[in-house]
Each structure stands twice: as structure tokens, then as C-alpha cells.
N, C-alpha and C positions, 0 to 999 in steps of 0.2 A: 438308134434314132437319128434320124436327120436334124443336127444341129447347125445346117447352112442360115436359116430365118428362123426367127421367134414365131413366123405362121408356120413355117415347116412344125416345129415342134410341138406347136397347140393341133395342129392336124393329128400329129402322133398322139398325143395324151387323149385325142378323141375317139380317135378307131380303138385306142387301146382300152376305154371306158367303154363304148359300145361292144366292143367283140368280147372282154368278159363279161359285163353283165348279161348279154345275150349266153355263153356257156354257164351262168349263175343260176339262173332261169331254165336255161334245160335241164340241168343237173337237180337243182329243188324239183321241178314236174316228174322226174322219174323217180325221185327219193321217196315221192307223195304215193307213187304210181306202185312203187317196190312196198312201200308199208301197206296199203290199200292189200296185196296181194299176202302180207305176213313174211315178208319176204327183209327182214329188222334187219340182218348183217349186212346185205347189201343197200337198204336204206341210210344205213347210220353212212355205210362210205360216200354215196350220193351227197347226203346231206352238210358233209365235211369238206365235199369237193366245191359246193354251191357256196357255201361260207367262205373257202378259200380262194373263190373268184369273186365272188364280193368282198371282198379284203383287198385284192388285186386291183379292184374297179375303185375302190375310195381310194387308195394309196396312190394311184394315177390320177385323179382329182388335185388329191393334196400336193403332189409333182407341179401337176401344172399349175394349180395357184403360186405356189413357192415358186416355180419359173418366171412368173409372170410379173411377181411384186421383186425379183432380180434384174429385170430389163430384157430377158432373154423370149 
């Protein structure tokens, strides 16, 4: 990450909160898409993958607050 500016770095924490919740979201639609079809093994792994970018996407939140109440 670009730690030249404290904007540099809030830019970072933002694309990085957009671009996984946007893979969080496609991952849950297919997980929906794979059970709909009875398709459970590949479901559960979708659905693990969606969780774990939405894990990704609050954990880059909590970053950048914590950056932020640091002066950075």
C-alpha cells in the first residue's frame, strides 16, 4: 500500500473495501445459484469464499479507522 499520504492510504482501504465486497457478492450469487441447482459441495465452498471476503472487506474498514484515529 501506498504509505506516501494518509489520502494515499484511505484511497487504499477503499478500493480494497470495494473490490472485495464486490467478489463477496459474486461469490454469495453463485453459492445461491450452485444450491438452487443441488449443487451443496460446491455451494458450501462459494459460500466460505463470500464470508471470507467479507471478513476481508470489514478488516480493511477496521485498518483504516485504526489508521486514521493514528494521524496516518
Amino acid at each position: 500500500m501506498s504509505a506516501a499520504t494518509g489520502q494515499d492510504l484511505r484511497l487504499s482501504f477503499q478500493a480494497a473495501v470495494l473490490a472485495f465486497s464486490l467478489l463477496g457478492a459474486i461469490a454469495l450469487e453463485r453459492g445461491r445459484r450452485a444450491e438452487r441447482t443441488r449443487m451443496y459441495g460446491q455451494a458450501v465452498n462459494l459460500y466460505a469464499a463470500a464470508l471470507l471476503n467479507y471478513f476481508i472487506c470489514y478488516a480493511s474498514i477496521l485498518a483504516e479507522n485504526l489508521a486514521s484515529l493514528s494521524g496516518h
